[in-house]
FIDREN-233880 format. One record per residue (C-alpha): y, x, z; residue in three letters. Coordinates in steps of 0.5 Angstrom, whole numbers, plus 2048, in hexadecimal, padded with zeros to 3 digits. Example, Ala and Ser with C-alpha at 12.3 -4.5 7.8 and 13.67 -1.06 7.14 Angstrom:
FIDREN-233880
7F7819810ala;7FE81B80Eser;
***
This chain:
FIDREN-233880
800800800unk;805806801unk;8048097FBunk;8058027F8unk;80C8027FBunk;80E8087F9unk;80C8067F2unk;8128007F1unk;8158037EBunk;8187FD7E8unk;81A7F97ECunk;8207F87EBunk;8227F47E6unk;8257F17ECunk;82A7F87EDunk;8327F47EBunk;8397F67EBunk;83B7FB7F0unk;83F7F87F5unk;8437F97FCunk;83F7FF800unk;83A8017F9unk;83C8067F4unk;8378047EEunk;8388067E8unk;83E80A7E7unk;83F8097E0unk;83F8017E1unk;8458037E7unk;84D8027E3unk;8508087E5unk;8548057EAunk;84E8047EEunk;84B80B7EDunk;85280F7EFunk;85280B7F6unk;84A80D7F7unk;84B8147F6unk;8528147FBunk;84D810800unk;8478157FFunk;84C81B7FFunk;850818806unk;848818809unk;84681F805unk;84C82280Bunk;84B81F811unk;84481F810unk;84582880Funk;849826816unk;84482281Aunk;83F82581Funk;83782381Funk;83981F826unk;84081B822unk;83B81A81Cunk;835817821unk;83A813825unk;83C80F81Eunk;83580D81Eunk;835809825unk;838801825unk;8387FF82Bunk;83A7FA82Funk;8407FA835unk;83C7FC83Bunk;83A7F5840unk;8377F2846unk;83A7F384Eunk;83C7FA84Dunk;83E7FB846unk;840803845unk;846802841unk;84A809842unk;84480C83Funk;84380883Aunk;84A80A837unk;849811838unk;843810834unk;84880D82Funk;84D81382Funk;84881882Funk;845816828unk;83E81382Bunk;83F80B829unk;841809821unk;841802823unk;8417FC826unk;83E7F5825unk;83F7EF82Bunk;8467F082Cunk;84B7EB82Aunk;8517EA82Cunk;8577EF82Aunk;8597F1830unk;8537F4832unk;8517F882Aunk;8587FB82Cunk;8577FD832unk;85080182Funk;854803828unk;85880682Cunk;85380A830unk;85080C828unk;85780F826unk;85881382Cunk;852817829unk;85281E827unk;85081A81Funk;854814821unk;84E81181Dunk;84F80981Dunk;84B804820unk;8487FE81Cunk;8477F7820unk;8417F381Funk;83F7EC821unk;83A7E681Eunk;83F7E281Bunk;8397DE819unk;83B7D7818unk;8437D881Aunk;8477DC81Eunk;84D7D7822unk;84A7D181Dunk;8437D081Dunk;8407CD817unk;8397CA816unk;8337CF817unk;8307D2811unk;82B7CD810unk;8317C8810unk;8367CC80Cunk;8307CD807unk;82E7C5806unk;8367C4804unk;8337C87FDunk;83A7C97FDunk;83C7D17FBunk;8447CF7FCunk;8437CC803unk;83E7D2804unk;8437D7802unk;8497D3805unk;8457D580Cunk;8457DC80Bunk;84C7DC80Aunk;84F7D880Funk;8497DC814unk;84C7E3811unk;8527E1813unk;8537DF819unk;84E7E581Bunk;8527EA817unk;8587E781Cunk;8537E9822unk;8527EF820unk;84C7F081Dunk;84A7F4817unk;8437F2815unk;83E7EC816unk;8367EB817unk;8367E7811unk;8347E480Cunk;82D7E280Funk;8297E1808unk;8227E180Bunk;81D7DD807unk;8197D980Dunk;8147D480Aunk;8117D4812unk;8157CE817unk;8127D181Cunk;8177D781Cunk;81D7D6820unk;8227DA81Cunk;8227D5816unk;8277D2819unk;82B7D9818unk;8297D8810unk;8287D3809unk;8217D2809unk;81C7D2804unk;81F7D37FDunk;8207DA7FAunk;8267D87F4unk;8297D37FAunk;8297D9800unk;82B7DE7FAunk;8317DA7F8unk;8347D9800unk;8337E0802unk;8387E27FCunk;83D7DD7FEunk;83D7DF805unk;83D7E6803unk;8437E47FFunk;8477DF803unk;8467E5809unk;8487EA805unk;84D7E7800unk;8517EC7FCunk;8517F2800unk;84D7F3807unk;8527F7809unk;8587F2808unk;85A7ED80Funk;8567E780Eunk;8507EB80Cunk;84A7EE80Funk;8447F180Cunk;83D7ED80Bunk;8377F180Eunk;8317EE80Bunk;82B7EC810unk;8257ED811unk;8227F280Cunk;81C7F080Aunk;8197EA80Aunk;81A7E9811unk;8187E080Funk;8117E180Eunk;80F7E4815unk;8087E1817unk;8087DB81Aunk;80F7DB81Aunk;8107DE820unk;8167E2821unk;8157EA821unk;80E7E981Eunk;8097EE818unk;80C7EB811unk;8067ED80Cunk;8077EB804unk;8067EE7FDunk;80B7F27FBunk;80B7EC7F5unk;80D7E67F9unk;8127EB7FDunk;8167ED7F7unk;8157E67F4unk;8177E17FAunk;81A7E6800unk;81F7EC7FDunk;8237E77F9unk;8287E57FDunk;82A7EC801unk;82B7EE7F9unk;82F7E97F8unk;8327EA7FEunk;8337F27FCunk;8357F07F5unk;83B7EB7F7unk;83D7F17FCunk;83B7F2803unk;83B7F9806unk;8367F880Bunk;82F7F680Cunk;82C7F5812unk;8257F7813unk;8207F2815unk;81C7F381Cunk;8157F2818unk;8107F6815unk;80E7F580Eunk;8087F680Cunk;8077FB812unk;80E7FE812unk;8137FD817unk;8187FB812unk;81D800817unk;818805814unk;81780480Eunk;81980A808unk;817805802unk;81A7FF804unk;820802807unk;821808801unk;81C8077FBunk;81F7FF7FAunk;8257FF7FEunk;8288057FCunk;8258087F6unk;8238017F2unk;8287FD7F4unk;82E8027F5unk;8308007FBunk;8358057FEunk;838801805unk;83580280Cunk;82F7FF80Funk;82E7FE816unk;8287FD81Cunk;8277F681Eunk;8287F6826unk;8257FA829unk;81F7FC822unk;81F803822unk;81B803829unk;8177FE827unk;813802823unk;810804828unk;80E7FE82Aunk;80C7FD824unk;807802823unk;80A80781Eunk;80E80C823unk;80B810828unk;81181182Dunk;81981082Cunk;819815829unk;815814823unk;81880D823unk;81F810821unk;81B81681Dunk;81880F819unk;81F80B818unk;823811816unk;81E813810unk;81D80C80Eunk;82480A80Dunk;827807813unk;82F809814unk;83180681Aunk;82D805820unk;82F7FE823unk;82E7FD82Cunk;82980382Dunk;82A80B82Funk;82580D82Aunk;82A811825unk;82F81382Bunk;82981682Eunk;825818829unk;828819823unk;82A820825unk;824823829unk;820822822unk;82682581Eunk;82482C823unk;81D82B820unk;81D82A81Aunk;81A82381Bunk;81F820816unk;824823812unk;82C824811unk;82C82080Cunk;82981A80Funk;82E81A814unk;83481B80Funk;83281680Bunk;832811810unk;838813812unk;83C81380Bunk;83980C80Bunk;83C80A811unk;84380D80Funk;84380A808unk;84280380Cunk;849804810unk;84C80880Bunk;84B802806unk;84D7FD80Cunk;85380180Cunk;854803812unk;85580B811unk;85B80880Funk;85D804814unk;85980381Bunk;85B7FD81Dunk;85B7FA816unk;8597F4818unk;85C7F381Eunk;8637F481Cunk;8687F6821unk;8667F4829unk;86C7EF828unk;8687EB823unk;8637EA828unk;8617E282Aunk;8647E2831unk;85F7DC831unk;8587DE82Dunk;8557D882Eunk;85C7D382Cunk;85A7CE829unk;85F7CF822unk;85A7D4821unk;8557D081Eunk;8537CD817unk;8507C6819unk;8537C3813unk;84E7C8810unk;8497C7815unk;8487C0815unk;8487BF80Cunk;8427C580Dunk;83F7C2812unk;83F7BA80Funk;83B7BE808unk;8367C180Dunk;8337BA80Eunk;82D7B780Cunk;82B7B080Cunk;8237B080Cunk;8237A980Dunk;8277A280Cunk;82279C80Dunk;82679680Bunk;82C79980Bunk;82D79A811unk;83279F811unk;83879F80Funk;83A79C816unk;840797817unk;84579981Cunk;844793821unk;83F790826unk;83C79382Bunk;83879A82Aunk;83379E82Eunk;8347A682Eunk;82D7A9830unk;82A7AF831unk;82B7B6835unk;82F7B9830unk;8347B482Eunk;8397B6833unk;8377BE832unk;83D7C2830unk;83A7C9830unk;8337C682Cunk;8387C3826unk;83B7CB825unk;8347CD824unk;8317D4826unk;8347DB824unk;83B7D6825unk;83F7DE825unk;8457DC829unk;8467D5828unk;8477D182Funk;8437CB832unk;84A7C7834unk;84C7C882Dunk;8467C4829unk;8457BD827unk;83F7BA82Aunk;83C7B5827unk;83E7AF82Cunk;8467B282Cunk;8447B1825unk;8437AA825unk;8487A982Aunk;84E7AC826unk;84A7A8820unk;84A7A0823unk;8507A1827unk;85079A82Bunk;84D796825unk;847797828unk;84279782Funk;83F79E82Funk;83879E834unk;8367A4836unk;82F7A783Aunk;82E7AE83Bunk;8257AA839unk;8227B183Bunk;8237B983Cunk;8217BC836unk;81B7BE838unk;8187BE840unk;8127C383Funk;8167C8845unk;8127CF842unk;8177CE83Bunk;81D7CB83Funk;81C7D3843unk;81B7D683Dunk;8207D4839unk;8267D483Eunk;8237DB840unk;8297DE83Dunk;82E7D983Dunk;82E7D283Funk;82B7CE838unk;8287C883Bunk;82B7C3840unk;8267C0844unk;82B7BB848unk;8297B684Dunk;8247B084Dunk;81D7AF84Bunk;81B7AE844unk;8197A7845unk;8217A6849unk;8237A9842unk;8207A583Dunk;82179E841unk;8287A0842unk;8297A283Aunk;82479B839unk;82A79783Cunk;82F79A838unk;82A798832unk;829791833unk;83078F833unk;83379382Dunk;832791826unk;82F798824unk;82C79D827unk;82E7A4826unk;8297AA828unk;82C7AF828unk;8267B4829unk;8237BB827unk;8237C282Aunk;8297C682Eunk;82B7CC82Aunk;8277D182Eunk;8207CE82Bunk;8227D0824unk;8247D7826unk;8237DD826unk;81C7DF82Bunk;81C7D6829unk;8157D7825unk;8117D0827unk;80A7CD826unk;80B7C8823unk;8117C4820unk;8127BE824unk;8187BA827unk;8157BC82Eunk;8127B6832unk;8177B5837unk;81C7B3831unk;8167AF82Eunk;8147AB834unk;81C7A9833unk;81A7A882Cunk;8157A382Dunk;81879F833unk;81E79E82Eunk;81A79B828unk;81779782Dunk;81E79382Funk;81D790827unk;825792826unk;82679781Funk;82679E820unk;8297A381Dunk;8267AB81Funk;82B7B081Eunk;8277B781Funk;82A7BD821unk;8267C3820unk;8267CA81Dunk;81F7C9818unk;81C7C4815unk;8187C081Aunk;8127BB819unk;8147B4819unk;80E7B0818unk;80E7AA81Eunk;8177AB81Cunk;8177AA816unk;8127A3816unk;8157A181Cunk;81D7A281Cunk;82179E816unk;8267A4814unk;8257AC815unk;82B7B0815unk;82A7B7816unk;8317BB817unk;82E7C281Aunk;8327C481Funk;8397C481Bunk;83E7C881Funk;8467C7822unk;8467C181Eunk;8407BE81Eunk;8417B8822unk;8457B581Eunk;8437B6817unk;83C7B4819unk;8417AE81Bunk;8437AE815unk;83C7AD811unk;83A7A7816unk;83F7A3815unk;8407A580Dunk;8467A880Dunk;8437AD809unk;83C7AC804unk;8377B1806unk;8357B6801unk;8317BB804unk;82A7BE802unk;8257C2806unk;8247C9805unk;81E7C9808unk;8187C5807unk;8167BF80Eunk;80F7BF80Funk;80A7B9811unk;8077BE817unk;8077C5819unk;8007C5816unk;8037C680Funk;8077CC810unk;8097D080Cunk;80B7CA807unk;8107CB802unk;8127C97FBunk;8117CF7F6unk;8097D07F8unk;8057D27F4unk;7FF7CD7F1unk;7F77CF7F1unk;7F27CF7EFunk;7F17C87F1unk;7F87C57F2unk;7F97BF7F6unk;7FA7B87F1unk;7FE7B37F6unk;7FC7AE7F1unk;7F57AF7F0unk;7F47B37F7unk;7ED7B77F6unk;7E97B97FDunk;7E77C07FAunk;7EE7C27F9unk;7F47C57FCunk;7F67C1802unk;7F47BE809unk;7F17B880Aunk;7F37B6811unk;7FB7B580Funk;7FE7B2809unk;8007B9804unk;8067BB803unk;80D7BB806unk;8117B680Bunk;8177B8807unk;8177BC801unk;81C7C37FFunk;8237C07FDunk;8217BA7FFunk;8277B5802unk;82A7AE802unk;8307AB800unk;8347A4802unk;8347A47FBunk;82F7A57F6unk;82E7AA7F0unk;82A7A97E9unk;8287AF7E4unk;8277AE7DDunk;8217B27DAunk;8227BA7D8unk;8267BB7D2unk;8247C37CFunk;8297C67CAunk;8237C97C6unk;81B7C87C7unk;81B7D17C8unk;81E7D77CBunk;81F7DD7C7unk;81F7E37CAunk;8257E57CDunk;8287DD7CCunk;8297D87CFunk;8277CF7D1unk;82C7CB7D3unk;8287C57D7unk;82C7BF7D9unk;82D7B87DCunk;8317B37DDunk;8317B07E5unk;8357AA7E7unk;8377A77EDunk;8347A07EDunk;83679E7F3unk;83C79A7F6unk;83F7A17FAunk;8427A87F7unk;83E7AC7F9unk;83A7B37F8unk;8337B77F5unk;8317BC7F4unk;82D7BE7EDunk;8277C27EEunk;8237C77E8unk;81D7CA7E9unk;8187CE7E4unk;8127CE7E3unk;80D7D37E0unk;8077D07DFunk;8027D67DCunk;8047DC7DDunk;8007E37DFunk;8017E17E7unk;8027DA7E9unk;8087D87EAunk;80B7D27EFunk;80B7CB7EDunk;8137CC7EDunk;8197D07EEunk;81F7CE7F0unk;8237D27EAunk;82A7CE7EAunk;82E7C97EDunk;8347C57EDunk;8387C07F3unk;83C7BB7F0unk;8407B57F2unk;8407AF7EEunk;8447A87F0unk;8407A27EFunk;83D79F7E9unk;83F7A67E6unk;83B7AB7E1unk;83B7B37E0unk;8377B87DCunk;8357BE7DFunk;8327C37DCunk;82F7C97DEunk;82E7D07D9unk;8277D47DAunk;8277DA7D8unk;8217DF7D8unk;8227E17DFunk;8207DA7E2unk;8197DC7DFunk;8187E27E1unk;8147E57E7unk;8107EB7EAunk;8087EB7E6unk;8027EE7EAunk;8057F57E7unk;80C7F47EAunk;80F7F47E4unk;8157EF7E4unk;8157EB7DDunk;8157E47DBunk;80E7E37D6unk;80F7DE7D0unk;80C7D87D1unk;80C7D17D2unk;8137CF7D9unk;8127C97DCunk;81A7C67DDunk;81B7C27E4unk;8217BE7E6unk;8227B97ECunk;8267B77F2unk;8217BC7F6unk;81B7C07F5unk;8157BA7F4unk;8187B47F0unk;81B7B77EAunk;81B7B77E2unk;8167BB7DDunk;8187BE7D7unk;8157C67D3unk;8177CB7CFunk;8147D17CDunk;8167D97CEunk;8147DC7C7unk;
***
């Protein structure tokens, strides 16, 4: 297997443009470009002649400002002034990043600092998760939040962010899902790029802006059983086809940074891995930015199984690739004594420093420290007011994000009058409705669901509302999860007392909304599950409420697909909004009551069971496929459950109804190098304006390894008004239909395309042409 990875050659078709951080082709730089890289090299070439070994080790070293009861803050900016730290992550107000750039200026190199943070879904203004922010389908809004996040980060402070996350997942069982935008390669693709654009604007180094850090290289998604941490172990085939793409895409639109993953792939710690950090990272792709550790990652080698000691670990990283070390000694201690010894070379720690260098010197921060920062009299005398955030912004994502499962009679959109019942543990939760991974969002300043509804009604109608049920009562979870922080509240009251209080409010409203799912810590981080279920404390509360006969209306707050069964038989609607930010509350308000028309799509597959996983889309057939119609017993299947998903990839309702017309193809064949314009017309056959989203998948249905029944190749969001029709056309270009064979050869072979459009991945129109 070594050998294999070592033979790549091809691969990449996949290399693009240079961009911020990577120098590529130069005959392909415009000479401006080329004169401002050799000014940055040759600014680096002198203070690199001019660094100790020490200063050299210490612009490895990203660390975290010392914590705890007795926090030894003296020593940590003497570290700083003596060249033994080159940045900072988790520090986030002005005030503060002053105070440690201060201490970085008066060094012997006066070698600046740069400032990191996981602005994942927002800074000041959170926005939805990831899996919300995918399910808009809608780049603009997705790079609207990476502008508006870059912002007020930039004015923070900070220089760099822990995004965008592009780990495909096809496993819900894996907590940090919510981080990302699901299943799909071209989906997650497109979204990184546009993160990475909208963090970066024009320039990285400009106020306003701050560098992407692409995460977590590689294949971080695919750990078995969707346990956090875990073995990650596929052919080099499905990792070049499904999983790097998208930290391509992210590099090619141009991040500077890559993080690289806490997994090992195919036996390699990623940390320490030379071929995926040098052979395809630098020298197949191009790549020239820096790469940092994951938290803590080089130690973790040993653990692993690859590394003797400390000493070996850091020996491994240095070699493999991995610039920076993120929240261990294992540079600071080590890198020095294996230099002694000849255990690695000089090479090995120069380029890693001229990488980190390169980073602040694009950053623009060898120019002017405190770029970001601006004088000390632009710092918020309040950092935390409220003029700093962009709920306008937030709250127009956030009503995209949401996606209606289910509207049985038309339930939904409610009226503004009688008398609601408001039930769930999660209905009056500010800190659930930011989400995981909220950077520095404030719990006071976000809209919860109920405050939401109330803005909503004003005094046009009754609001209920019964807490019905902890969101789950199992004490050795509630432990686990409010291990480090408090996630869950376990308030007063028996389940029972909860459950007949919340039964009271039901049976005198007119509609009961339940507002139930899981706290943000159980789709986290270190928040893998077993199983997939709203957990039994909510569905006993579930079951009561259908009990009292009255509609009911589920609104889900979650991080990953959930398995709905008794749900969806039994509730009359099903909203899902995720956990949808500082203006959740009142765009979920906003989609109850249909002051906005939900068009949101999944960007993950909803299985019917836990049993089912991995379940997504774009598999592969067999020998002896499943045939819904004409089930078979000697097929691929189970015979225990009904086959196929609860709810489909791309799929979402609407409060009005869409229609396609068949597929219409330019021509019957593709020439080499040509194209096929496929096209169809949508209309909005419903009495509301509303919005779709127009999906085109492609299959190869022989080729000379099997293909997927379908992948998702383009897509369009459009908003038509009632009654009104549009055509929309997609081109299909030879790359559409290319992939990598059994040899790793990445081509397109000619043959017979099948053409899919729908509204989501399973109902679609067919057409074919041919590539000659």
């Amino acid at each position: 297997m070594k050998k294999l990875r070592l033979t790549l050659p091809l691969l990449i078709a996949l290399a693009g443009a240079p961009a911020f951080g990577q120098t590529g082709n130069p005959s392909s730089n415009p000479p401006s470009m080329m004169r401002e890289q050799a000014a940055r090299e040759a600014y680096i070439d002198d203070l690199m002649r001019r660094m100790t070994v020490d200063e050299k080790i210490g612009q490895l070293r990203l660390v975290s400002l010392p914590a705890g009861a007795h926090p030894d803050r003296a020593k940590f900016a003497a570290d700083i002034r003596a060249g033994k730290v080159g940045a900072i992550f988790n520090t986030v107000t002005p005030q503060d990043i002053r105070v440690l750039q201060d201490a970085a200026m008066q060094g012997r190199l006066k070698i600046p600092l740069f400032f990191a943070y996981d602005v994942i879904h927002g800074q000041r203004t959170i926005f939805p998760i990831g899996l919300g922010l995918a399910s808009t389908w809608n780049m603009d809004a997705i790079r609207r939040t990476g502008r508006v996040s870059a912002i007020e980060a930039s004015a923070d402070g900070l220089d760099l962010t822990w995004s965008p996350m592009v780990d495909i997942s096809r496993d819900p069982r894996w907590g940090r899902n919510s981080e990302g935008f699901g299943e799909d390669t071209t989906l997650t693709s497109r979204i990184g790029a546009e993160l990475v654009k909208g963090y970066q604007g024009d320039d990285p180094a400009a106020p306003g802006s701050i560098m992407a850090v692409v995460k977590h290289f590689a294949a971080y998604g695919a750990v078995e059983g969707g346990r956090d941490y875990n073995t990650v172990d596929m052919s080099p085939q499905r990792l070049f086809q499904d999983y790097l793409p998208p930290y391509k895409a992210a590099l090619d639109a141009g991040a500077a940074g890559v993080m690289i993953a806490l997994n090992s792939l195919n036996g390699v710690p990623a940390t320490g891995d030379k071929w995926l950090l040098q052979d395809v990272l630098r020298k197949q792709w191009g790549f020239k930015g820096i790469t940092i550790s994951d938290h803590g990652a080089i130690m973790e080698m040993i653990k692993h199984g690859v590394a003797a000691d400390g000493r070996d670990a850091a020996r491994l990283a240095i070699s493999a690739g991995a610039d920076m070390s993120m929240s261990d000694s294992m540079y600071g201690d080590n890198l020095k004594p294996l230099l002694e010894s000849g255990r690695i070379a000089m090479a090995d720690l120069d380029r890693a420093t001229r990488d980190v260098l390169r980073v602040k010197y694009d950053l623009g921060l060898f120019r002017d420290p405190y770029r970001h920062l601006g004088p000390p009299a632009n710092d918020p005398p309040d950092v935390n007011a409220e003029s700093r955030l962009h709920r306008g912004a937030a709250r127009e994502v956030a009503r995209e994000s949401l996606v209606l499962l289910k509207n049985q009679g038309g339930v939904l959109p409610l009226r503004k009058q009688g008398t609601i019942a408001v039930v769930g543990p999660l209905a009056k939760s500010q800190r659930d409705m930011m989400g995981n991974w909220s950077a520095a969002g404030r719990t006071e300043q976000t809209v919860s669901l109920y405050q939401g509804l109330v803005n909503a009604v004003g005094d046009r109608a009754r609001l209920l509302y019964a807490k019905g049920a902890n969101v789950v009562d199992d004490p050795e979870i509630v432990k686990y999860l409010n291990l480090y922080e408090e996630d869950v509240d376990v308030g007063p009251g028996t389940p029972a007392q909860l459950i007949d209080e919340a039964v009271a409010a039901a049976r005198q409203a007119d509609v009961v909304l339940a507002v139930v799912g899981e706290s943000q810590g159980m789709a986290h981080e270190a928040s893998s599950r077993t199983d997939i279920v709203i957990p039994e404390s909510q569905v006993k509360l579930l079951h009561a409420l259908k009990a009292t006969g009255k509609p009911l209306v589920v609104v889900l707050m979650n991080g990953r697909p959930l398995a709905l069964g008794w749900e969806n038989d039994n509730a009359d609607a099903l909203l899902e909004t995720w956990f949808a930010g500082t203006e959740g509350g009142n765009a979920v308000a906003d989609v109850l009551f249909g002051d906005y028309n939900p068009s949101g799509k999944l960007p993950m597959t909803f299985p019917r069971s836990v049993g089912q996983i991995p379940i997504y889309y774009s598999h592969l057939n067999t020998g002896r496929p499943f045939d819904p119609l004409h089930p078979d017993k000697y097929t691929s299947r189970y015979f225990d459950a009904p086959n196929g998903p609860l709810f489909p990839f791309g799929y979402g309702l609407s409060y009005t109804t869409f229609a396609l017309s068949d597929v219409d193809l330019s021509g019957p064949a593709m020439t080499r190098g040509g194209t096929v314009q496929a096209s169809v017309t949508v209309t909005n056959t419903g009495d509301r304006d509303g919005a779709t989203v127009v999906q085109l998948y492609i299959q190869d249905p022989v080729a000379s390894v099997s293909r997927p029944v379908k992948e998702l190749k383009h897509f369009q969001k459009v908003m038509l008004k009632a009654g009104e029709s549009r055509k929309v056309a997609f081109t299909i270009d030879e790359d559409d239909l290319a992939f990598y064979n059994a040899q790793l050869h990445y081509g397109a072979e000619p043959g017979l395309f099948k053409v899919y459009v729908g509204l989501d991945s399973q109902d679609v129109k067919q057409a074919s042409f041919t590539l000659k």
